[in-house]
Backbone as numpy.savetxt, mean C-alpha at the origin, in Angstrom:
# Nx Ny Nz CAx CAy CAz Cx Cy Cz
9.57 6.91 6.88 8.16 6.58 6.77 7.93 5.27 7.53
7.19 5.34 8.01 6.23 4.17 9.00 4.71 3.38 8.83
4.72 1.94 8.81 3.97 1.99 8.47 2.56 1.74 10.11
1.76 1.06 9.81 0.43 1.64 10.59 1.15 0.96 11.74
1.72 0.19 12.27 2.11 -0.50 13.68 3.92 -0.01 13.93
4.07 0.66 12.99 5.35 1.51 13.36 6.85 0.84 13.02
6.58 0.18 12.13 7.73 -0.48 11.05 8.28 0.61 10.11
9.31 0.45 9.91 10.10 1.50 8.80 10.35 0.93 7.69
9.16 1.59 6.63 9.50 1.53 5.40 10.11 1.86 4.64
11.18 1.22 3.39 12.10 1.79 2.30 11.21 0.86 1.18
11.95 1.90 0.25 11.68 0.54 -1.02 12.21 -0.46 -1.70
11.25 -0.99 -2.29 11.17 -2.57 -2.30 10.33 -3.46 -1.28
10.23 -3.03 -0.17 9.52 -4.01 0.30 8.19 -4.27 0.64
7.52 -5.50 0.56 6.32 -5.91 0.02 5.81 -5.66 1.80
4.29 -5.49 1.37 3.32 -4.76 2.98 2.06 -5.68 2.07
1.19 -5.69 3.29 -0.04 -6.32 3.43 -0.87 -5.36 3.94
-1.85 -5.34 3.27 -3.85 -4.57 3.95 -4.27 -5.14 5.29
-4.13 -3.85 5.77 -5.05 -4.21 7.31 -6.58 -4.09 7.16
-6.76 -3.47 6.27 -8.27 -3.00 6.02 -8.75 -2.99 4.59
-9.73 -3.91 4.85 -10.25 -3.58 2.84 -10.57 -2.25 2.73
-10.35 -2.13 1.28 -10.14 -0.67 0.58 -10.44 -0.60 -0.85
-11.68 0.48 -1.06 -11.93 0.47 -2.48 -11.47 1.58 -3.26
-11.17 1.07 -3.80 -10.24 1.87 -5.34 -11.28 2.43 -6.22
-10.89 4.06 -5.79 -11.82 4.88 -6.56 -11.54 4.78 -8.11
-12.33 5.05 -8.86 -12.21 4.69 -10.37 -11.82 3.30 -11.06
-11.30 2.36 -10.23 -11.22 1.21 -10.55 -12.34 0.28 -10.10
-13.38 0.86 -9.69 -14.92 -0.18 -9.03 -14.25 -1.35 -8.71
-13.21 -1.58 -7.56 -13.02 -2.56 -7.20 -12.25 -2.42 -5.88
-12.38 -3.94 -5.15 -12.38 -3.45 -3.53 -10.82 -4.47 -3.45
-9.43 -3.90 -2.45 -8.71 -4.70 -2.14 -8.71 -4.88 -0.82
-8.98 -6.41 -0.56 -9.26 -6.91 0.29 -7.99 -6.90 1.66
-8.32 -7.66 2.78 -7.60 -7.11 3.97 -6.55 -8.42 3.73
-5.18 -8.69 4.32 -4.58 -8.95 3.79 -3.81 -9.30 1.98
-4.33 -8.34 1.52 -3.34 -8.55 -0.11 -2.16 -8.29 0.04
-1.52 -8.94 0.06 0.07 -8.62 -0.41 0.45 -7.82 -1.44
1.18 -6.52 -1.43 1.58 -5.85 -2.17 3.26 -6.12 -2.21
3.76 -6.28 -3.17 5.27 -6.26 -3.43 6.10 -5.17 -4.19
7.23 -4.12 -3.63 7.53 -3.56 -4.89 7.31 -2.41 -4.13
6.58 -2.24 -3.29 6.67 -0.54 -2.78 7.58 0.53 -3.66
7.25 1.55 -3.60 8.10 3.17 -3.55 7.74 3.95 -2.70
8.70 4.65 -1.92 8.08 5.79 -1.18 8.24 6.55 -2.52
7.26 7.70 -1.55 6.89 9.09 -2.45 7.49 10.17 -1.80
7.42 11.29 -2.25 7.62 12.74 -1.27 6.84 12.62 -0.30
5.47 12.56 -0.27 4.51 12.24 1.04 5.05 11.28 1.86
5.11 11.74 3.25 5.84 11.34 4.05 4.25 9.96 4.56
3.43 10.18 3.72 2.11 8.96 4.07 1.48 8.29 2.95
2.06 8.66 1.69 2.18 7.51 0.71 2.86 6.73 -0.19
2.02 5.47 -0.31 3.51 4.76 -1.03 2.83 4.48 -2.55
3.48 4.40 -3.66 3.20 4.60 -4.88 3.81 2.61 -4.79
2.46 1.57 -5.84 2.86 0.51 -6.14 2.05 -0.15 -6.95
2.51 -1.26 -7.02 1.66 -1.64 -8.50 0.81 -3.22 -7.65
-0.29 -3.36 -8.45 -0.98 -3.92 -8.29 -1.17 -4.97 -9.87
-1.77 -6.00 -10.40 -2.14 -6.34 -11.32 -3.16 -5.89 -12.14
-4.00 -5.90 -10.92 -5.44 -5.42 -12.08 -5.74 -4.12 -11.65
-4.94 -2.87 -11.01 -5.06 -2.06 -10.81 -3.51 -1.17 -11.35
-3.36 -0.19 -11.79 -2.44 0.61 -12.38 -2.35 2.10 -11.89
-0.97 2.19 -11.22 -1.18 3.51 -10.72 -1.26 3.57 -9.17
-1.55 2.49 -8.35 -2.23 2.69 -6.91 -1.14 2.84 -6.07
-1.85 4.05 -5.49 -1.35 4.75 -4.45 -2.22 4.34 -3.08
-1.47 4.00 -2.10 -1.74 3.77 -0.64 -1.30 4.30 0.09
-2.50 4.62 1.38 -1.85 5.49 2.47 -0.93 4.50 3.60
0.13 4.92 4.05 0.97 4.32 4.99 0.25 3.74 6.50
-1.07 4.34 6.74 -1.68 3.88 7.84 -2.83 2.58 7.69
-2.72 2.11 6.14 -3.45 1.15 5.93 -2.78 -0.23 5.70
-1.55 -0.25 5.89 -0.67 -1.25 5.21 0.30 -1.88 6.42
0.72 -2.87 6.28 1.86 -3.80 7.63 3.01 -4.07 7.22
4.13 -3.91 7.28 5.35 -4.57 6.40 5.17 -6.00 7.14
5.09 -6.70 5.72 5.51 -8.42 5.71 6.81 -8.73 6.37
């Protein structure tokens, strides 16, 4: 898996927002650079399953994110 500029992702490692993005059912927007830490890939070869604080559950697509 790759992320949007063509870095190879495993897990564990923490990626940043290229693009703000609102989180359906959570009425709330994550902004363009947030640091996410903690990744998992998934079976989807285009998402990564991770945790957030004030969000639970969030799933991101691989073309929105940068490895740090």
């Amino acid at each position: 898996m790759v992320d949007a500029v063509g870095n190879a992702l495993s897990d564990g490692d923490a990626v940043t927002l290229i693009k703000d993005l609102t989180v359906k059912g959570a009425g709330q927007t994550l902004k363009r650079g947030t640091v996410i830490k903690s990744i998992r890939l998934t079976g989807d070869d285009q998402e990564i399953d991770c945790r957030h604080p004030s969000i639970k559950g969030l799933v991101l697509r691989a073309e929105f994110v940068r490895k740090v």
